[in-house]
N, C-alpha and C positions, 0 to 999 in steps of 0.2 A: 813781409814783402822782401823779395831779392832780386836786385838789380842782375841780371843774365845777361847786356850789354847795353855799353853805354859809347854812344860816338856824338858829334858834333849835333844834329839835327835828328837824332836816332836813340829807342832807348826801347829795352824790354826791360819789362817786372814781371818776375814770377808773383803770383798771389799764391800762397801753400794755403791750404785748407780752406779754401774760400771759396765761395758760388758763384758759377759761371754766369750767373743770372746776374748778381753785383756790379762783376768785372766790365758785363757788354753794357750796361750802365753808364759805366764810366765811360767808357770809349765812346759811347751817344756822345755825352757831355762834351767830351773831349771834339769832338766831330763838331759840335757849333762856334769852336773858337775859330778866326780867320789866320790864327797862328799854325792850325795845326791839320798838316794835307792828310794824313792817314791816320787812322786808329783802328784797332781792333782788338780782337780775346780768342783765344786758341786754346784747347787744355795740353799743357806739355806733353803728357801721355795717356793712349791710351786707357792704361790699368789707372793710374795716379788721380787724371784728368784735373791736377793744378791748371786754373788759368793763366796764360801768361797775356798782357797788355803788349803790345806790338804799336807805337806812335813814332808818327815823324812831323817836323814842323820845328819852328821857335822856341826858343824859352820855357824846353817841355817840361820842368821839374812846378816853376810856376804853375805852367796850366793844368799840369797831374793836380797841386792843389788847391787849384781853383775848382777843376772837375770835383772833386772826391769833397770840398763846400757847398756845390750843390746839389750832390748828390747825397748828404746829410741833412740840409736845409729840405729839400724836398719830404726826405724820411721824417721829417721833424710836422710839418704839414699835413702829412698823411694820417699821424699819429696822434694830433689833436683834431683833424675831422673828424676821426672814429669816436673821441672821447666827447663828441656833439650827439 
């Protein structure tokens, strides 16, 4: 992960070699905090197609990891149903 910009109520993360599928994941997550008015996943480029996270709201480093716990928690759930 690389921070691409960082302001006051504003923040991109590059995700490099990560699935876009992941990324829009997070930004669901991200999208139920009352903190946090935009989220989203974009691939930086065409050819590349790194995701970048695009959020604006409060206290976003927090709620990246609160997002990104349950967005493991979840994985984690998923992972002992199957072993049912």
């Amino acid at each position: 992960m690389k921070k691409l910009a960082s302001e006051k109520d504003y923040l991109e993360i590059l995700f490099e070699k990560e699935d876009q599928g992941f990324v829009n994941l997070v930004a669901e997550k991200l999208l139920e905090s009352k903190n946090v008015s935009f989220a989203a996943s974009l691939p930086d480029h065409p050819l590349t197609k790194n995701p970048v996270l695009k959020v604006k709201g409060k206290n976003l480093e927090k709620e990246i990891a609160k997002a990104l716990d349950a967005v493991k928690e979840e994985a984690e759930e998923f992972e002992k149903a199957l072993k049912k």
